[in-house]
C-alpha positions as CSV (number, residue, x, y, z in Angstrom):
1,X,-162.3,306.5,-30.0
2,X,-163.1,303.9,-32.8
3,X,-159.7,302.4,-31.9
4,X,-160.0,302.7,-28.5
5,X,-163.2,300.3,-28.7
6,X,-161.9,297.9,-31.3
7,X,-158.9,297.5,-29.6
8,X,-160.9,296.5,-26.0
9,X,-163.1,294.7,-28.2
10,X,-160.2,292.4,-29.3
11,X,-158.5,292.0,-25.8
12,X,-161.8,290.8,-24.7
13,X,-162.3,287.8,-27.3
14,X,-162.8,284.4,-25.8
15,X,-159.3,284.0,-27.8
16,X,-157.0,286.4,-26.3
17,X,-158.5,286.0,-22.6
18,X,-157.7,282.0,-22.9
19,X,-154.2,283.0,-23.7
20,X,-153.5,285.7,-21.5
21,X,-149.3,285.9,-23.2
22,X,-150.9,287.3,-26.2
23,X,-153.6,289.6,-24.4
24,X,-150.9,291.1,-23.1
25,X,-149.4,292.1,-26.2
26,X,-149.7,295.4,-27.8
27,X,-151.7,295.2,-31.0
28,X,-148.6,297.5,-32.1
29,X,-145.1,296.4,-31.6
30,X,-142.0,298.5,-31.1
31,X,-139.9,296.3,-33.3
32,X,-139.6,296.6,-36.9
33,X,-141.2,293.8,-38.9
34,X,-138.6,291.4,-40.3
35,X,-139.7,292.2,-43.7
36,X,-138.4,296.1,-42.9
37,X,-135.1,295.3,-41.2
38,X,-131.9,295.8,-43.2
39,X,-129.8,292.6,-43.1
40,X,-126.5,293.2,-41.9
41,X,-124.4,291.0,-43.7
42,X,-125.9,292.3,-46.9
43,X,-124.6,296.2,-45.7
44,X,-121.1,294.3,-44.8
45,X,-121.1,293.0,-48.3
46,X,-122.1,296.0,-49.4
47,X,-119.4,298.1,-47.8
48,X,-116.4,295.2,-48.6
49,X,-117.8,295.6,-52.4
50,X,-117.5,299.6,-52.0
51,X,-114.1,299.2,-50.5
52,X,-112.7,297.1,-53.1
53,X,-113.9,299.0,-55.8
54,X,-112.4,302.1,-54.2
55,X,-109.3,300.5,-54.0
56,X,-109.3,299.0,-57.2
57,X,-110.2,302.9,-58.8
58,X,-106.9,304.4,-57.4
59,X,-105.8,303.1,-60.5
60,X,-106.8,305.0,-63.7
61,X,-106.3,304.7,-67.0
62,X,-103.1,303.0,-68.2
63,X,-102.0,302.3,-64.7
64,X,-105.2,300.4,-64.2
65,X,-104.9,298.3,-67.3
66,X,-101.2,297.8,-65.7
67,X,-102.7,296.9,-62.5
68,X,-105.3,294.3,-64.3
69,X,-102.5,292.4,-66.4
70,X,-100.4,291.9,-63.6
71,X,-103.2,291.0,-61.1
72,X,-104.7,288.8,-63.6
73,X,-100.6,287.1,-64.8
74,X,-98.4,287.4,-62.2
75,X,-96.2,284.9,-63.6
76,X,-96.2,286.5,-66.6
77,X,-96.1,290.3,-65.6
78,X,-93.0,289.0,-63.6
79,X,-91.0,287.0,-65.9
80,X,-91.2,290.4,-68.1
81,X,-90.4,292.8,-65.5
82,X,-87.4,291.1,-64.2
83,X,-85.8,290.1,-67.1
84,X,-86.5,293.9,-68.5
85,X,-84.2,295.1,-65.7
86,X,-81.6,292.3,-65.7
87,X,-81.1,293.3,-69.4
88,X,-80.6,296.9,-68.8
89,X,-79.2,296.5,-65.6
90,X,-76.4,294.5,-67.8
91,X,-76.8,297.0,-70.3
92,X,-75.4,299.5,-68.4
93,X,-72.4,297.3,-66.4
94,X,-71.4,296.7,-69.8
95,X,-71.6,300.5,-71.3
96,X,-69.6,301.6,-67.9
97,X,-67.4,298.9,-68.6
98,X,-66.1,299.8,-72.4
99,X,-66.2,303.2,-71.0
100,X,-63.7,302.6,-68.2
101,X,-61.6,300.7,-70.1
102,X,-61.2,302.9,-73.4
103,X,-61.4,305.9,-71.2
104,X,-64.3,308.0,-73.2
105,X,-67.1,310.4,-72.7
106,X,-70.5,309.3,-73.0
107,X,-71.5,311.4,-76.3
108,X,-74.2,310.0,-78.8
109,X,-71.5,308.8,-80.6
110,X,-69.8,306.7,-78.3
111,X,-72.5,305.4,-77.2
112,X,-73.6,304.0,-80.5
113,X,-70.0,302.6,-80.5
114,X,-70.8,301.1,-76.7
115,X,-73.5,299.8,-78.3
116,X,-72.0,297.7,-81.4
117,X,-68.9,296.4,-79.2
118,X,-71.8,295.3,-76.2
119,X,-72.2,291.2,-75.8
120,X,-75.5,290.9,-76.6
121,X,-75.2,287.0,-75.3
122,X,-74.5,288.2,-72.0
123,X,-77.2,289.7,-72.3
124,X,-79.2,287.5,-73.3
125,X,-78.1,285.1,-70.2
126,X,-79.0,287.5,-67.8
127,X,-82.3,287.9,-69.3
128,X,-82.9,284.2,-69.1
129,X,-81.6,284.3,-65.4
130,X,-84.0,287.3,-64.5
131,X,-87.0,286.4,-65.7
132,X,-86.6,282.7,-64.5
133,X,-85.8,283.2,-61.2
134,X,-85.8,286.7,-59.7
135,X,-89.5,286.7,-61.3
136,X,-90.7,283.3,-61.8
137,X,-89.7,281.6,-59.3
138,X,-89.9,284.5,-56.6
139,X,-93.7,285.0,-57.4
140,X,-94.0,281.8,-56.6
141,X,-91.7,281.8,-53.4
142,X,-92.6,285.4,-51.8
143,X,-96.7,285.1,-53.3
144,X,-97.7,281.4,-52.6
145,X,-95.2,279.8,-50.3
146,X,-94.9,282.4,-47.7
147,X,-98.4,282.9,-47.5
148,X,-98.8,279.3,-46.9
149,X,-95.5,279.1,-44.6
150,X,-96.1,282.1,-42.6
151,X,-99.6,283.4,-43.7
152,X,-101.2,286.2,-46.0
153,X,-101.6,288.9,-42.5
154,X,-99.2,292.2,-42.5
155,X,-99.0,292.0,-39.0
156,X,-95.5,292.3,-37.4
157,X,-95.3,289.2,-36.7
158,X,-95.5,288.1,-39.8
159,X,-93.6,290.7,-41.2
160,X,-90.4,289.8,-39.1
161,X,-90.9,285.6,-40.0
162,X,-91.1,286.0,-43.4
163,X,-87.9,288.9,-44.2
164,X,-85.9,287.0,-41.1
165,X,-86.8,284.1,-43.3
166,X,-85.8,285.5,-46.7
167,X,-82.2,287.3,-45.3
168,X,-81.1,284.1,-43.1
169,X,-82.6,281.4,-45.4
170,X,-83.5,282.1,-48.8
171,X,-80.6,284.8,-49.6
172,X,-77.4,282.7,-48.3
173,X,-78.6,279.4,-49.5
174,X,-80.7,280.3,-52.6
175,X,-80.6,283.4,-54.2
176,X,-76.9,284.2,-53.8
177,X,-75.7,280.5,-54.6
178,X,-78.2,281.0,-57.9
179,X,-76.6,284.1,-58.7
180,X,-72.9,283.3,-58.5
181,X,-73.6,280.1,-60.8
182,X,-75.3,281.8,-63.4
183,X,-72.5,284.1,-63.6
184,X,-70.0,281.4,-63.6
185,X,-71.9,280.3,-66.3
186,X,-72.2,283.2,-68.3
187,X,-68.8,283.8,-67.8
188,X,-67.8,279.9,-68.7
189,X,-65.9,279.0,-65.7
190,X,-66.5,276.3,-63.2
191,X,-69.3,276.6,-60.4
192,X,-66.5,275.8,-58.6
193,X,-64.4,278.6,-58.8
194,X,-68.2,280.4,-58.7
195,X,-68.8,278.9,-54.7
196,X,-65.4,279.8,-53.8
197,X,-65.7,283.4,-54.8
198,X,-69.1,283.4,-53.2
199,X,-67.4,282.3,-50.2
200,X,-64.3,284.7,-49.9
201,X,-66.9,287.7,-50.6
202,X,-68.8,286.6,-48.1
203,X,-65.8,286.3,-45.8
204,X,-63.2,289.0,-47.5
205,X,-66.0,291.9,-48.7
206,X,-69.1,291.7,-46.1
207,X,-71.3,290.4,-49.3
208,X,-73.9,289.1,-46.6
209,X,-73.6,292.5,-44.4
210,X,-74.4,294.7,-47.3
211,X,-77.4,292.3,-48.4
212,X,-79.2,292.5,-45.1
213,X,-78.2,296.2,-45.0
214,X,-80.4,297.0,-48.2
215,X,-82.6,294.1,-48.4
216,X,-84.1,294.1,-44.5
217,X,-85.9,297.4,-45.2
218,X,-86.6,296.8,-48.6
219,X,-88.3,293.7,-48.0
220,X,-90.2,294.9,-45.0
221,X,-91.6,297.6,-47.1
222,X,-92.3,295.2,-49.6
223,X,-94.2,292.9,-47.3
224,X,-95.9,295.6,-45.1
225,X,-97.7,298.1,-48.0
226,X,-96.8,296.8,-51.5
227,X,-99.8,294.5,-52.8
228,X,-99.1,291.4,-53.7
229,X,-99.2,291.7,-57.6
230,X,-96.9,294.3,-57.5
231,X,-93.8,293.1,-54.8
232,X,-92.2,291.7,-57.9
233,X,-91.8,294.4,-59.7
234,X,-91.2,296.8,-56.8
235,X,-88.5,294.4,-55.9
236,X,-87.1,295.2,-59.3
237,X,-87.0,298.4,-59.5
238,X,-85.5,298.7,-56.1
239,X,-82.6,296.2,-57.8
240,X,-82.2,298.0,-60.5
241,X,-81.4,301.9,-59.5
242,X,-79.5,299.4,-56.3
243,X,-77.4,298.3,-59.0
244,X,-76.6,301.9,-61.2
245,X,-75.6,303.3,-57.9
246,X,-72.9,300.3,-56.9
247,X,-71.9,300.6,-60.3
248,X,-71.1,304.3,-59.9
249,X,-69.3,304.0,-56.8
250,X,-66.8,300.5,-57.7
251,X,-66.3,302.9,-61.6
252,X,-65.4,306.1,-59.5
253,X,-61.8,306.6,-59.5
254,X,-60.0,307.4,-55.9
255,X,-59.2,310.6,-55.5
256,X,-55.4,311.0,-56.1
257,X,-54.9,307.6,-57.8
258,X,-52.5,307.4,-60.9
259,X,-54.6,307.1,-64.3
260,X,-54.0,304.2,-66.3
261,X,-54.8,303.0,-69.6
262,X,-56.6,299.6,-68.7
263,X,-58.1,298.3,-65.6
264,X,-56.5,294.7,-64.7
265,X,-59.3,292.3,-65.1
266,X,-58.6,290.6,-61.2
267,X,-60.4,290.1,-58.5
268,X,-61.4,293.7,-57.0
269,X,-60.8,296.0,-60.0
270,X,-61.5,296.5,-63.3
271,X,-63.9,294.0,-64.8
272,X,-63.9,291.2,-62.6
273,X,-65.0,294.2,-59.6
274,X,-67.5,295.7,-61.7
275,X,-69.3,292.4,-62.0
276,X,-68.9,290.9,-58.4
277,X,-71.6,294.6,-57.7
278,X,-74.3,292.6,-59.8
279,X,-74.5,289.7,-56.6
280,X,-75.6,292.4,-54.3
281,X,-79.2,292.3,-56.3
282,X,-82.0,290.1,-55.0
């Protein structure tokens, strides 16, 4: 009853009845006060902050220390990865090599033997070549320029610009090229001769048909769920068990075929065949 009067008491005030907008208002609004609301980009913030550190926690312990370095030096993190694999990667071309040749099983013995008669500056080149470019330069190319070519979305669009890009553009007239000179270097003969057996592969053994058959997938994949830290090392690791499995096929003798001492090192067998399986990498 007390508010009952107070609030008549009010509406009747010279003030309210000279502005009859506000005597028409109710002395108690239905909307919340300002001061009460909850801001809504502060809960959007609060939910992208949530959603980042869930996705951020899927990583524990070493992984996520793993996860931090190569977030934190891509470049880095890259150039270590990739020339990692292109070491063992050569590591084991080489092993299966002296095997083939000397016709031996793989006991600890012989492989300590493997191991003094390797060429370590082989090696070493391939290193150099790995870390350089398959993860130098390709953070760089797949991380920064793409995004800025072709944007940062994982739509399908996108997807289909930047793998049709890499397969048609990069891998013919980059990455292959690169790969068939540093071997021609490692192997000390002319780039040359290196172009024109990056030519007749191309033309004789389907070199660009077995690319696109691996790397179209693997690079949709790579652009569609991998983060972006880690595309160059997935990339890698894809390479690497790529290239064991080509090396056990091109070593795997046809059934019924005469057994022979040594492998001639031409074009197609033995040595010079076992190497040509190391172009198919990206």
């Amino acid at each position: 009853m007390i508010l009952a009067f107070e609030t008549s008491v009010v509406h009747r005030s010279p003030f309210y009845l000279s502005n009859p907008d506000l005597s028409q208002r109710s002395l108690y609004p239905t909307t919340t006060p300002q001061l009460f609301r909850k801001d809504s980009s502060i809960v959007k913030g609060r939910r992208k902050k949530n959603t980042k550190l869930q996705s951020s926690s899927a990583f524990t312990g070493p992984l996520a220390l793993v996860n931090t370095l190569w977030r934190n030096h891509p470049y880095a993190a890259a150039a270590l990865i990739c020339g990692v694999k292109a070491s063992a990667a050569d590591l084991f071309a080489q092993g299966r090599q002296i095997q083939k040749e000397e016709d031996i099983d793989l006991d600890f013995a012989e492989i300590v033997n493997i191991g003094e008669k390797a060429d370590f500056r082989r090696n070493i080149a391939y290193i150099i070549y790995g870390a350089l470019y398959q993860g130098v330069a390709q953070e760089y190319i797949y991380n920064h320029l793409y995004p800025l070519m072709f944007g940062a979305g994982r739509d399908f669009r996108t997807i289909i610009c930047k793998v049709s890009f890499d397969l048609l553009v990069q891998a013919p007239f980059l990455t292959l090229p690169i790969a068939y000179a540093s071997n021609a270097l490692i192997y000390r003969y002319s780039l040359k001769k290196g172009f024109r057996r990056y030519l007749n592969d191309i033309k004789k053994h389907g070199l660009l048909v077995k690319f696109f058959a691996l790397w179209g997938p693997v690079q949709t994949i790579t652009f569609r769920f991998i983060p972006q830290h880690l595309r160059i090392s997935f990339i890698a690791f894809v390479s690497f068990f790529w290239l064991i499995i080509l090396y056990c096929i091109v070593a795997r003798p046809k059934a019924g075929s005469p057994k022979v001492d040594k492998p001639k090192a031409v074009n197609g067998s033995g040595k010079t065949r076992l190497v040509q399986v190391y172009y198919f990498d990206h």
